[in-house]
N, C-alpha and C positions, 0 to 999 in steps of 0.2 A: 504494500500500500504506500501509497503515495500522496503525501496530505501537504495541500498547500494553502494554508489558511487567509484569511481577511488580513489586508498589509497592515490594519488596527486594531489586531489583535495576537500579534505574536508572539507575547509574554504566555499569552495562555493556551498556544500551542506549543512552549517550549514545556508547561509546564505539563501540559498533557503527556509529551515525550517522556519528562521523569517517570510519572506516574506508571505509565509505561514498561517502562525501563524494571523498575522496582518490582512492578508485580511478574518478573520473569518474561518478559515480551522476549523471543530469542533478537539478536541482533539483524538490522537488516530486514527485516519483516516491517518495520511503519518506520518511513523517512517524512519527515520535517524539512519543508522546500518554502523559506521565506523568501519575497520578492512582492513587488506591485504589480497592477494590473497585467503587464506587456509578461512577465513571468506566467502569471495564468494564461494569456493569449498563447505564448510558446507551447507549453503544455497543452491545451484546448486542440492544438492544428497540428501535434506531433504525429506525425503514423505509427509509431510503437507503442499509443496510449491508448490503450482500447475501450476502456469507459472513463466516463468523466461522472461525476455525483456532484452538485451543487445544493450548498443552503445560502439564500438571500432573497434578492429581490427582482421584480420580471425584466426591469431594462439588461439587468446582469446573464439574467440567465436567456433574455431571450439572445445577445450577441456570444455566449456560449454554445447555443442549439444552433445557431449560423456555423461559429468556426468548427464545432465538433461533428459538421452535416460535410465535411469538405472530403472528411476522411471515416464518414460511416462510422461512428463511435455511437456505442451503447451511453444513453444519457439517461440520468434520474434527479428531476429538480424537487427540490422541494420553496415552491417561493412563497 
């Protein structure tokens, strides 16, 4: 898994990461990919990224269902 959180709220993806970490998560299994928007865009239009999951809001997710339509990517919003 591959989690790249809201660029306003990265303190509490890193903290998700410990939590993580601690309750035995093997290594490697959930990466932590901070960056702004253009970092989501990169990921959204990768072709090695086969699903995409979004939580927020519809302007976000509707230009996610654009860039993730480029390359047939399994999508699930929740907005």
């Amino acid at each position: 898994i591959l989690f790249k959180p809201s660029e306003t709220t990265p303190m509490t993806a890193l903290a998700l990461g410990e939590i993580l970490k601690e309750a035995g998560l093997p290594d490697g299994l959930c990466s932590i990919l901070l960056g702004a928007k253009e970092t989501g865009q990169l990921l959204t239009r990768h072709p090695d990224i086969a699903k995409v999951s979004f939580t927020g809001d519809v302007t976000t997710g509707r230009a996610i269902c654009k860039d993730a339509s480029e390359t047939l990517k399994k999508v699930t919003m929740e907005l």
